[in-house]
PDB file with one MODEL, atoms N, CA, C and O in Angstrom:
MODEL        1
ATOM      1  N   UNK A   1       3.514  -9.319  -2.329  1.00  0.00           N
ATOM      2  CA  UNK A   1       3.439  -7.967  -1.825  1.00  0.00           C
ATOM      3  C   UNK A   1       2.898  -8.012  -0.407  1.00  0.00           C
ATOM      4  O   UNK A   1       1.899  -8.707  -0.224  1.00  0.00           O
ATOM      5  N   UNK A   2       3.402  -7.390   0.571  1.00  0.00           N
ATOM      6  CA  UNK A   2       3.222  -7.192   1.725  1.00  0.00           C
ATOM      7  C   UNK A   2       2.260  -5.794   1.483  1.00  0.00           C
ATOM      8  O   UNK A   2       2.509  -4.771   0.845  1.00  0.00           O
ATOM      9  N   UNK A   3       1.106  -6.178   2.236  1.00  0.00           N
ATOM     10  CA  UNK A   3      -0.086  -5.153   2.505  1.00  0.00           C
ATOM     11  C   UNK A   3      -0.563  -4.552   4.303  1.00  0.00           C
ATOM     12  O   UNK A   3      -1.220  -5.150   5.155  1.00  0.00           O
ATOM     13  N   UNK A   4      -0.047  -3.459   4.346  1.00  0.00           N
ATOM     14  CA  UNK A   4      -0.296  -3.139   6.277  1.00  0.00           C
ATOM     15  C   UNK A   4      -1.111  -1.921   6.455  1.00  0.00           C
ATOM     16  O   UNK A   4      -0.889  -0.735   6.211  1.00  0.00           O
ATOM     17  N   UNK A   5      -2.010  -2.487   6.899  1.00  0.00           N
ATOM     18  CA  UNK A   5      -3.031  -1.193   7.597  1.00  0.00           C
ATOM     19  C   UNK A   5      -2.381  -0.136   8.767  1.00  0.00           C
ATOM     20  O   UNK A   5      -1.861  -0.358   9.860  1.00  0.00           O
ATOM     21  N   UNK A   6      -2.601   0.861   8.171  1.00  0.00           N
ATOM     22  CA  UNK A   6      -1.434   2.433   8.777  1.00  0.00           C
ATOM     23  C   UNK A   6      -2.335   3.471   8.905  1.00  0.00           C
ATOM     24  O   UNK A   6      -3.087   3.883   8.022  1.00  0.00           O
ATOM     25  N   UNK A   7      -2.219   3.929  10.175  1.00  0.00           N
ATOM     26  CA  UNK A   7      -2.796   4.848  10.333  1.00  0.00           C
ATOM     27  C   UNK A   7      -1.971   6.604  10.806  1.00  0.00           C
ATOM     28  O   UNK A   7      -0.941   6.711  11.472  1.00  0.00           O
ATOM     29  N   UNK A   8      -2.601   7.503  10.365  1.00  0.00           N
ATOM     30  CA  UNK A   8      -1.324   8.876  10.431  1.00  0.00           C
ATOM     31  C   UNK A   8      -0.425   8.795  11.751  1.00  0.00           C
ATOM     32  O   UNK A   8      -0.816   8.563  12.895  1.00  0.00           O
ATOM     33  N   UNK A   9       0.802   9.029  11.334  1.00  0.00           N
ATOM     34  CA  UNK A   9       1.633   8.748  12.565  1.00  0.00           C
ATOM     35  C   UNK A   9       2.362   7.625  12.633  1.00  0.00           C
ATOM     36  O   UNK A   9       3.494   7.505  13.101  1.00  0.00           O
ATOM     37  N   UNK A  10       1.516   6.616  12.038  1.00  0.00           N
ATOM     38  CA  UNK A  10       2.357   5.103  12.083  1.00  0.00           C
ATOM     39  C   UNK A  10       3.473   5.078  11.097  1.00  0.00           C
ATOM     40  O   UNK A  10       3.635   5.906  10.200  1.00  0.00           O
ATOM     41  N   UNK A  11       4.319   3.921  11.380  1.00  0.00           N
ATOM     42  CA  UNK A  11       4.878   4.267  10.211  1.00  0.00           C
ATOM     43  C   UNK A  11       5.559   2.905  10.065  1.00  0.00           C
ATOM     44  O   UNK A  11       5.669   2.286  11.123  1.00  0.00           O
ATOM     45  N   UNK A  12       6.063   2.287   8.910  1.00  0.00           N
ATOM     46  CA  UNK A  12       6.689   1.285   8.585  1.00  0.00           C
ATOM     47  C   UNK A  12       8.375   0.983   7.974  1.00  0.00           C
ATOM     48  O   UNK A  12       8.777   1.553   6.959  1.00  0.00           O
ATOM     49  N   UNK A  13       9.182   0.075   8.712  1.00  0.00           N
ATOM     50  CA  UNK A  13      10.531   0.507   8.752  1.00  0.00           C
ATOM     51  C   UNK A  13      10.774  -0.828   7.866  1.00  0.00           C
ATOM     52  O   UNK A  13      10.360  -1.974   8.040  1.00  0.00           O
ATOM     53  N   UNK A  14      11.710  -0.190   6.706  1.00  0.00           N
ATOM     54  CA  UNK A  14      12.322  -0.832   5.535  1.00  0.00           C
ATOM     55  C   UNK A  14      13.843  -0.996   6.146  1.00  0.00           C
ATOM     56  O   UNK A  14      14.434  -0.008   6.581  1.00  0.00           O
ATOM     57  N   UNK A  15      14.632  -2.740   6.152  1.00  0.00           N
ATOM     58  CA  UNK A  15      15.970  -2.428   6.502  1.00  0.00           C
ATOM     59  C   UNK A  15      15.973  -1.702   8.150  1.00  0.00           C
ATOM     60  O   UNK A  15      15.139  -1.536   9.040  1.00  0.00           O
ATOM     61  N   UNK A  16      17.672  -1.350   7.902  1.00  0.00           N
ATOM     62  CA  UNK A  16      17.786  -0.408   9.112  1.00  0.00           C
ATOM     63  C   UNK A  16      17.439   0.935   9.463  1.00  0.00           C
ATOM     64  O   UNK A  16      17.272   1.533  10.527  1.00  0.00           O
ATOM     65  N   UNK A  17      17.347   1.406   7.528  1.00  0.00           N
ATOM     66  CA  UNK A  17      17.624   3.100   7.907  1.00  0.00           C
ATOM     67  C   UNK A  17      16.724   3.508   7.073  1.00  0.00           C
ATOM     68  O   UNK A  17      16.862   4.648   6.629  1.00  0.00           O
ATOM     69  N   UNK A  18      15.724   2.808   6.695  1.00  0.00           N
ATOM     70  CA  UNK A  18      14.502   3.577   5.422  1.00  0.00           C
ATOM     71  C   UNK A  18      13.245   3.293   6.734  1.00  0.00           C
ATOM     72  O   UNK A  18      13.000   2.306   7.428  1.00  0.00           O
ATOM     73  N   UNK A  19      12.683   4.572   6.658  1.00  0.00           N
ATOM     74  CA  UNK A  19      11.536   4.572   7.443  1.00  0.00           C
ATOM     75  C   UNK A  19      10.283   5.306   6.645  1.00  0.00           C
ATOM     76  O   UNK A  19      10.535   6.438   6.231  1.00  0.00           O
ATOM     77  N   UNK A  20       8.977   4.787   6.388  1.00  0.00           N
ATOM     78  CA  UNK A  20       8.105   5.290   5.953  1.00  0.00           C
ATOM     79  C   UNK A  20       6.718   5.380   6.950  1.00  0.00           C
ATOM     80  O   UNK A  20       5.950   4.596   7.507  1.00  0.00           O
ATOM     81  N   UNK A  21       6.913   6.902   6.803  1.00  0.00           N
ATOM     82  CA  UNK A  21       5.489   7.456   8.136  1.00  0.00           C
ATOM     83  C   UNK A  21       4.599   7.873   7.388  1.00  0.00           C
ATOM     84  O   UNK A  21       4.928   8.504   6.384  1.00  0.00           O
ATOM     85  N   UNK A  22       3.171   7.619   7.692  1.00  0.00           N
ATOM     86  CA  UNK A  22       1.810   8.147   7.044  1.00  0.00           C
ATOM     87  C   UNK A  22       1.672   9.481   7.498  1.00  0.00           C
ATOM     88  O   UNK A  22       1.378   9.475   8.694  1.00  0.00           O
ATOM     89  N   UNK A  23       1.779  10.780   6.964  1.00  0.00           N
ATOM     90  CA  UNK A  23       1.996  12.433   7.429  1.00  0.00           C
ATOM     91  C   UNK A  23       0.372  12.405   7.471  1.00  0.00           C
ATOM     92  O   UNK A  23      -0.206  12.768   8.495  1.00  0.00           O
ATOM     93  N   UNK A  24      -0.256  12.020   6.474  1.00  0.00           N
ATOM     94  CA  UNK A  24      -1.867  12.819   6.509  1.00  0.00           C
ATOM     95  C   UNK A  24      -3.026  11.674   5.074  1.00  0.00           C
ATOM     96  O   UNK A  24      -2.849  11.235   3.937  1.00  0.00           O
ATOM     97  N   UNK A  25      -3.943  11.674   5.935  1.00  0.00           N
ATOM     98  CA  UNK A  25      -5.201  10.742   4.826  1.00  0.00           C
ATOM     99  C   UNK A  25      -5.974  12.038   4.679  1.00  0.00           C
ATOM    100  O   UNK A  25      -6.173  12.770   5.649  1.00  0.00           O
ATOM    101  N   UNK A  26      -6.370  12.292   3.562  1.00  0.00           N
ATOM    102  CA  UNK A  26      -7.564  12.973   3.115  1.00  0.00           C
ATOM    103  C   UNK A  26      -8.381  12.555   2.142  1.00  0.00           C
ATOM    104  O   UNK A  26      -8.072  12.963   1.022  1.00  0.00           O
ATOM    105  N   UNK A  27      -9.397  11.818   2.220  1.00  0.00           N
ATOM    106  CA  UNK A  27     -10.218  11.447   1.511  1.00  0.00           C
ATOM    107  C   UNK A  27      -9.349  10.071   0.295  1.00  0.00           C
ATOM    108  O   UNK A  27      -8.889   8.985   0.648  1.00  0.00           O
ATOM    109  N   UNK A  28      -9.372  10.430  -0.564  1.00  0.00           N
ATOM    110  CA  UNK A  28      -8.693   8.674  -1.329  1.00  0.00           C
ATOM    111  C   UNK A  28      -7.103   9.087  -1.389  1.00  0.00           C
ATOM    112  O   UNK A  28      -6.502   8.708  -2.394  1.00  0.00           O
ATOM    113  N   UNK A  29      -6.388   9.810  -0.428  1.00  0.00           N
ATOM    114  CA  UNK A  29      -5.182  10.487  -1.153  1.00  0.00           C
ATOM    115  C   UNK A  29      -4.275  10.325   0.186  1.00  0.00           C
ATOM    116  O   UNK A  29      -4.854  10.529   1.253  1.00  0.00           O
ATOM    117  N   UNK A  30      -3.046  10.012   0.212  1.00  0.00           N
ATOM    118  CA  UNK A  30      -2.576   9.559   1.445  1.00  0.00           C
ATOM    119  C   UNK A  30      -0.947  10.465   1.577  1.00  0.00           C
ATOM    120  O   UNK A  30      -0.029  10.380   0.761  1.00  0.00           O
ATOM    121  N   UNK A  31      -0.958  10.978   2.352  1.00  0.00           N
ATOM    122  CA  UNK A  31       0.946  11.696   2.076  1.00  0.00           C
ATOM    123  C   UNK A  31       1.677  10.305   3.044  1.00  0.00           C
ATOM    124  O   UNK A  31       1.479   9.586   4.023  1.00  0.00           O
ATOM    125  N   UNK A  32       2.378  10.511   2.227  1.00  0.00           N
ATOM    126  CA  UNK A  32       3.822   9.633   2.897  1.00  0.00           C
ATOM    127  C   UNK A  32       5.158   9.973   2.745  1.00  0.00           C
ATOM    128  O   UNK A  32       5.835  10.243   1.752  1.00  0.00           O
ATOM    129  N   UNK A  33       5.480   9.883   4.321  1.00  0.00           N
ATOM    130  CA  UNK A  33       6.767  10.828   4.347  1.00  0.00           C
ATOM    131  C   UNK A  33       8.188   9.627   3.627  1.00  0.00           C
ATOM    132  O   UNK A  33       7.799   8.591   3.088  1.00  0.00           O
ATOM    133  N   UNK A  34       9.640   9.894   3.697  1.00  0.00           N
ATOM    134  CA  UNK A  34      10.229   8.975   3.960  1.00  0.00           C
ATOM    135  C   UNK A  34      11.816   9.417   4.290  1.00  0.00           C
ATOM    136  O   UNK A  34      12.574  10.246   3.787  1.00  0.00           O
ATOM    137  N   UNK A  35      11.916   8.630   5.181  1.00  0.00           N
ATOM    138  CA  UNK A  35      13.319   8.834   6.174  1.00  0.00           C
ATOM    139  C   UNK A  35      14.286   8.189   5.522  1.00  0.00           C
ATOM    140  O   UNK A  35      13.607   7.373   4.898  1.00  0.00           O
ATOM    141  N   UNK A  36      15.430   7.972   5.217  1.00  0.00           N
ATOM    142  CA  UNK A  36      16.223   7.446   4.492  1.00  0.00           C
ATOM    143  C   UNK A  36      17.667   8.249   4.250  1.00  0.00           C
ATOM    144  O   UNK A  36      17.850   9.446   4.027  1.00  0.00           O
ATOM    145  N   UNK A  37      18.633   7.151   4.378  1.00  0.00           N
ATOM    146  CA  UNK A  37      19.942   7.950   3.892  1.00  0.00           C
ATOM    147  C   UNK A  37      20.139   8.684   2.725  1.00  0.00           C
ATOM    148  O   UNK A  37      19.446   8.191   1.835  1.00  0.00           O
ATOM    149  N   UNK A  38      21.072  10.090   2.154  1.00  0.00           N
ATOM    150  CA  UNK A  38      21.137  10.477   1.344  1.00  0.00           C
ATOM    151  C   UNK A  38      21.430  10.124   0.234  1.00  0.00           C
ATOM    152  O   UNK A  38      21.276  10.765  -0.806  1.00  0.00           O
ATOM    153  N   UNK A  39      22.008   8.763   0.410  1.00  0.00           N
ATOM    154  CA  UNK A  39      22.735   8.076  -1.078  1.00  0.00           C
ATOM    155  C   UNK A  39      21.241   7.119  -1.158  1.00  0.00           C
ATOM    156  O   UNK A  39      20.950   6.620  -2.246  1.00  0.00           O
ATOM    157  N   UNK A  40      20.672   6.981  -0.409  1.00  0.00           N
ATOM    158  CA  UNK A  40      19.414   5.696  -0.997  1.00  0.00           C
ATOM    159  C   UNK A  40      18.325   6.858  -2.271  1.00  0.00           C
ATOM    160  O   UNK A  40      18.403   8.060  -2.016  1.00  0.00           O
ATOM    161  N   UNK A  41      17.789   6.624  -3.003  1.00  0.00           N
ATOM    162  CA  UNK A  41      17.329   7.506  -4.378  1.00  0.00           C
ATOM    163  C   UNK A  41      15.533   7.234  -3.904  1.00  0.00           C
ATOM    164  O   UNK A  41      15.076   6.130  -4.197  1.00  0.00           O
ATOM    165  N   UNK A  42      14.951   7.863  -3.464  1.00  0.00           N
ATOM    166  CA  UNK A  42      13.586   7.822  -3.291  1.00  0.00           C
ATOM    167  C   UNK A  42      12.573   8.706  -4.874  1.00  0.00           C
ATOM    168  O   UNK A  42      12.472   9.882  -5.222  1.00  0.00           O
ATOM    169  N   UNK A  43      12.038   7.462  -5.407  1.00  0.00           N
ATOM    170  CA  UNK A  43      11.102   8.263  -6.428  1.00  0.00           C
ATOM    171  C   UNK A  43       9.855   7.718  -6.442  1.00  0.00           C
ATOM    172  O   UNK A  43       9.673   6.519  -6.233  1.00  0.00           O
ATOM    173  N   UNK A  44       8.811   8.639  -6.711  1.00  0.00           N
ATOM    174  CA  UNK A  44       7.736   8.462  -7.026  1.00  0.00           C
ATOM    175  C   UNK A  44       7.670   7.504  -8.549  1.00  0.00           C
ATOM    176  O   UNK A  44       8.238   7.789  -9.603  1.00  0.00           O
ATOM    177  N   UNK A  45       6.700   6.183  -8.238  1.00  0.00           N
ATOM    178  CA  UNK A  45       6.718   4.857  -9.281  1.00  0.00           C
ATOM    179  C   UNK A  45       6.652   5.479 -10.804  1.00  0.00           C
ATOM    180  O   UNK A  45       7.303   4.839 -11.629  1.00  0.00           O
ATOM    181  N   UNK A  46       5.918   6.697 -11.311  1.00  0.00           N
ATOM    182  CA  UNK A  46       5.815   7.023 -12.791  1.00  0.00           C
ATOM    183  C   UNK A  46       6.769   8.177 -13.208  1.00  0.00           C
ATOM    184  O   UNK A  46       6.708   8.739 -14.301  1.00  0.00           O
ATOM    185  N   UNK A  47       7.751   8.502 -12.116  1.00  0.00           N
ATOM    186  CA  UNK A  47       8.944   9.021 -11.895  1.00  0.00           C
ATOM    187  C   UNK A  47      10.264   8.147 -12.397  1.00  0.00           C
ATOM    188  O   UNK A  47      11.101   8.390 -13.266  1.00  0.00           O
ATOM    189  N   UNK A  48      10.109   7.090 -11.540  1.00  0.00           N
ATOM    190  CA  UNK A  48      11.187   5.874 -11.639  1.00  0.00           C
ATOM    191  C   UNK A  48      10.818   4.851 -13.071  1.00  0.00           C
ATOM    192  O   UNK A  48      11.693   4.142 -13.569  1.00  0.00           O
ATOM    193  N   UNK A  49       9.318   4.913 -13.650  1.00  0.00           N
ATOM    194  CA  UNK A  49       9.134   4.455 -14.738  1.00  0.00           C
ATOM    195  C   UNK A  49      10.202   5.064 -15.737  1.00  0.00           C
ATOM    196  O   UNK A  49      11.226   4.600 -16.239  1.00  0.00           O
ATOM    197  N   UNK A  50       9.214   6.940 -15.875  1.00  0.00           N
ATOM    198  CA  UNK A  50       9.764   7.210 -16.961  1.00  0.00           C
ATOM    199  C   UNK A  50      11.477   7.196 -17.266  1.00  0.00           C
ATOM    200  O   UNK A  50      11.986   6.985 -18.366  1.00  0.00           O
ATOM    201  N   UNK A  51      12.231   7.491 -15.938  1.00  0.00           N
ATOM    202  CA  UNK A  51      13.283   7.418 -16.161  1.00  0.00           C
ATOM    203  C   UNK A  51      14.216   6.481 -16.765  1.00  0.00           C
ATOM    204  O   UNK A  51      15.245   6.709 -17.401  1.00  0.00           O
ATOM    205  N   UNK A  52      13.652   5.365 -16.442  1.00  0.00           N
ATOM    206  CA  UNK A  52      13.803   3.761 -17.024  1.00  0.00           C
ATOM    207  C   UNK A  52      13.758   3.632 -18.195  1.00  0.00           C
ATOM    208  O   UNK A  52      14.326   2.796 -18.898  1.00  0.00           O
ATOM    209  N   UNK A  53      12.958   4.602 -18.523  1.00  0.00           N
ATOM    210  CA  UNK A  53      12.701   4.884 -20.088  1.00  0.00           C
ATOM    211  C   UNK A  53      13.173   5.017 -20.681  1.00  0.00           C
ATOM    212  O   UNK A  53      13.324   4.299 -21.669  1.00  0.00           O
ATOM    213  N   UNK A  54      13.992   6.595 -20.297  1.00  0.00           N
ATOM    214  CA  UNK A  54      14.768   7.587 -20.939  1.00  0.00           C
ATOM    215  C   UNK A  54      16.204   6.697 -21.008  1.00  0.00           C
ATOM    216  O   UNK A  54      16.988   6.648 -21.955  1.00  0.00           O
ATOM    217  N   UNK A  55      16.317   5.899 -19.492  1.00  0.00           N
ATOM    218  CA  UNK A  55      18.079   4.634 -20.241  1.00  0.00           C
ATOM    219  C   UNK A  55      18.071   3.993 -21.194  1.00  0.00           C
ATOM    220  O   UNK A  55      19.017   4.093 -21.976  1.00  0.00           O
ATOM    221  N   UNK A  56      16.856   2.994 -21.494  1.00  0.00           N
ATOM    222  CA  UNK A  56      16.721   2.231 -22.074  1.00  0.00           C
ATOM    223  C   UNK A  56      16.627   2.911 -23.760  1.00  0.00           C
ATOM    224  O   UNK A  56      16.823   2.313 -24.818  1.00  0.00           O
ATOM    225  N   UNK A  57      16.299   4.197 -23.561  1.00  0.00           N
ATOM    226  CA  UNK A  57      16.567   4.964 -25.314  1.00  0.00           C
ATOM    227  C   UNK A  57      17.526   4.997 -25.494  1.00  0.00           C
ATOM    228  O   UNK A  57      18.137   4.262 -26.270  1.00  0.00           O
ATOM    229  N   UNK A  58      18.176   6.289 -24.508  1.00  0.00           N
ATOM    230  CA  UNK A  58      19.625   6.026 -24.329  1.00  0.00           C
ATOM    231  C   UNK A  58      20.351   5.236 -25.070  1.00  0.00           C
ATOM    232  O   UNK A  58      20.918   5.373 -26.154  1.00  0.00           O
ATOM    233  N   UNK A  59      20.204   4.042 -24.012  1.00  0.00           N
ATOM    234  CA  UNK A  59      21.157   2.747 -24.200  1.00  0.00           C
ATOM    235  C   UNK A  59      21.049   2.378 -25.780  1.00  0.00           C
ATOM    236  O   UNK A  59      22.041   1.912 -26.340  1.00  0.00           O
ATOM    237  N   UNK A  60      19.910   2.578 -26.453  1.00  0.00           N
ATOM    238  CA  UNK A  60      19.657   2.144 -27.654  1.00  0.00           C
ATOM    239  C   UNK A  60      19.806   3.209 -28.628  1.00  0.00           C
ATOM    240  O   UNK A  60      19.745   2.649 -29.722  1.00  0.00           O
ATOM    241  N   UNK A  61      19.935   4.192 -28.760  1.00  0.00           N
ATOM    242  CA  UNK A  61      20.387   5.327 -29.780  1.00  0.00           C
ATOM    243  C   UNK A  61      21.919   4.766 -30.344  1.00  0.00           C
ATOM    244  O   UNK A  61      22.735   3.954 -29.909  1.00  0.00           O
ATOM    245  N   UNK A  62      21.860   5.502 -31.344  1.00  0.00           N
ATOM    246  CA  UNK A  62      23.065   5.606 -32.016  1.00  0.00           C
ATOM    247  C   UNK A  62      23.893   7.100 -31.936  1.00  0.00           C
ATOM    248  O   UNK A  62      23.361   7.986 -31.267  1.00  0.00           O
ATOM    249  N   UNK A  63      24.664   7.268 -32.341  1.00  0.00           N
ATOM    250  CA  UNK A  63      25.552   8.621 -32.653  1.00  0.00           C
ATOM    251  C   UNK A  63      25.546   9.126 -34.611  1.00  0.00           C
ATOM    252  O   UNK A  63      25.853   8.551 -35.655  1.00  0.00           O
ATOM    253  N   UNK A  64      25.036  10.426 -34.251  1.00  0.00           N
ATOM    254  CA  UNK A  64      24.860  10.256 -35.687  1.00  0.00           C
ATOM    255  C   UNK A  64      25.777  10.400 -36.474  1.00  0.00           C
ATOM    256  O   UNK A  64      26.872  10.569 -35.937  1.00  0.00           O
ATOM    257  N   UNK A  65      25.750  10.398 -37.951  1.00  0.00           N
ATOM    258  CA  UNK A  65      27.314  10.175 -38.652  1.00  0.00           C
ATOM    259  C   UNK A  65      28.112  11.153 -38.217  1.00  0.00           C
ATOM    260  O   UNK A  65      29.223  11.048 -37.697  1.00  0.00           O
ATOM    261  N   UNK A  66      27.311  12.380 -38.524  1.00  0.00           N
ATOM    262  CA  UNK A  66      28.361  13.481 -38.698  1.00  0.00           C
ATOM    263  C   UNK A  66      28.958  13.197 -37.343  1.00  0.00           C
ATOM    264  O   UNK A  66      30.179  13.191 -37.497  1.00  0.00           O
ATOM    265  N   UNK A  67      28.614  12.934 -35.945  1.00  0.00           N
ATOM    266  CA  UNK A  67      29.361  13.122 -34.620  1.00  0.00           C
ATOM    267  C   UNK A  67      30.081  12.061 -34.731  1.00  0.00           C
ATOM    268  O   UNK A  67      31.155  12.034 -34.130  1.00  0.00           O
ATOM    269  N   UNK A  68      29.828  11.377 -35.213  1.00  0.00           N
ATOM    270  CA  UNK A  68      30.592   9.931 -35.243  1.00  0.00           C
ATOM    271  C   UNK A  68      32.164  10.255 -35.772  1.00  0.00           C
ATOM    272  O   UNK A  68      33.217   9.970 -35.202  1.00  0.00           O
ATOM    273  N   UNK A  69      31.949  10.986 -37.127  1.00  0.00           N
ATOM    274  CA  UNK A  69      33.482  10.756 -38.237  1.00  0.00           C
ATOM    275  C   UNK A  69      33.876  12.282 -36.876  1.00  0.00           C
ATOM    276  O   UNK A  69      35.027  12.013 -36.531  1.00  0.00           O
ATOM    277  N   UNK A  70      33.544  13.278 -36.271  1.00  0.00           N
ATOM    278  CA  UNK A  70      34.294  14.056 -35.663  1.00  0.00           C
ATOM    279  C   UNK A  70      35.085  13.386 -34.383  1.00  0.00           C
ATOM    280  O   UNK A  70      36.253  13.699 -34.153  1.00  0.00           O
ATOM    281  N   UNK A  71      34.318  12.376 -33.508  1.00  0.00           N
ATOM    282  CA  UNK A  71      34.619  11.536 -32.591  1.00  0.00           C
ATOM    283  C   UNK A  71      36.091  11.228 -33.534  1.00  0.00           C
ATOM    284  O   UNK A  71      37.188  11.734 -33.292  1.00  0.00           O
ATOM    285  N   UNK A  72      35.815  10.383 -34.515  1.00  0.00           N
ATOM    286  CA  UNK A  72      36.824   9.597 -34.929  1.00  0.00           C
ATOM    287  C   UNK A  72      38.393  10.421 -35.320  1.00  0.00           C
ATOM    288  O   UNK A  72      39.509  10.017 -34.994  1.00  0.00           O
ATOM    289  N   UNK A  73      38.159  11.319 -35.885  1.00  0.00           N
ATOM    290  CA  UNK A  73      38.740  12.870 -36.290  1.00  0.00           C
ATOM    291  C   UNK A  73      39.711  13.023 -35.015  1.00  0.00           C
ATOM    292  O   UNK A  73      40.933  12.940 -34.894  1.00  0.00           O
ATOM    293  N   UNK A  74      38.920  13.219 -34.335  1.00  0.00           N
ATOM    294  CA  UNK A  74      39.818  13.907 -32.566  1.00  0.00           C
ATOM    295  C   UNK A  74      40.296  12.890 -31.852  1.00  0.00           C
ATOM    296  O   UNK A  74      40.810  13.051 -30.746  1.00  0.00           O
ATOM    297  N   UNK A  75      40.161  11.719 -32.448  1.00  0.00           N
ATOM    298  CA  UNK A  75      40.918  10.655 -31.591  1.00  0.00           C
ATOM    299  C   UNK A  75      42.395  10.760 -32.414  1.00  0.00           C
ATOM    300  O   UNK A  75      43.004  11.262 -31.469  1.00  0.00           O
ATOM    301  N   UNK A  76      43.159  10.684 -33.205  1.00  0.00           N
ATOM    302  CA  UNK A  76      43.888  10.626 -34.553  1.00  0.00           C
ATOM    303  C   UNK A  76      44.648  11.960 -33.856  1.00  0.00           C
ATOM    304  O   UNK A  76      45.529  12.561 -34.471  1.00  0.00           O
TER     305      UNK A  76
ENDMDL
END
């Protein structure tokens, strides 16, 4: 992990086109802005956790019977 001392205003450039500026420090709490193209997906880490989450259920659920034999029904 790369660790850089930043002060408001500064800011640190990811790549060509992701830019992250320090907006404001207040006491233990820090805003950070971020510049970035519209297709790049910016989330907050327990944001991007839970979502990870929600695939990985997803991915692992089943279909239950009854949707299952109707699936099968409407294919026919």
């Amino acid at each position: 992990m790369l660790v850089l001392a930043r002060r408001v205003n500064d800011s640190i450039v990811i790549g060509d086109n992701i830019e992250i500026v320090v907006v404001e420090i207040k006491g233990d709490q820090v805003k950070l802005g971020v510049k970035a193209p519209k297709e790049v997906k910016v989330f907050r880490g327990e944001i991007h956790a839970a979502i990870q989450k929600e695939n990985v259920a997803a991915a692992d659920s089943t279909l239950p019977p009854d949707l299952d034999r109707f699936l099968k029904k409407s294919k026919s």
